[in-house]
C-alpha positions in Angstrom: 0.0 0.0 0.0 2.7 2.7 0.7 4.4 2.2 -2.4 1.0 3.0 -3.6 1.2 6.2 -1.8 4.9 7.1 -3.3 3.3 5.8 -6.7 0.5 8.7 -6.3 2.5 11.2 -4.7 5.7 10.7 -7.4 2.7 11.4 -10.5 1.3 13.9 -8.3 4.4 15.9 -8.6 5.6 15.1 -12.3 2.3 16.1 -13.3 1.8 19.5 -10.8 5.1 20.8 -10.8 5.3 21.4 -14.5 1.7 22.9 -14.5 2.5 25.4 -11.7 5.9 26.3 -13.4 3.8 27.3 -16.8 1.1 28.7 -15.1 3.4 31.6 -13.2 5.3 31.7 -16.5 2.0 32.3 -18.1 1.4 35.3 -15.6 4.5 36.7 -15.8 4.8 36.8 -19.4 
């Protein structure tokens, strides 16, 4: 079950981390 968790949390933040970098790049620009 945790390496579930570290599953869900490691696509959590390959998915989110780009997104937030493009969306303050988005704002900025």
């Amino acid at each position: 079950m945790s390496t579930f968790l570290n599953l869900l949390k490691g696509l959590f933040l390959f998915f989110c981390v780009p997104y937030f970098v493009w969306k303050q790049k988005k704002t900025t620009v």
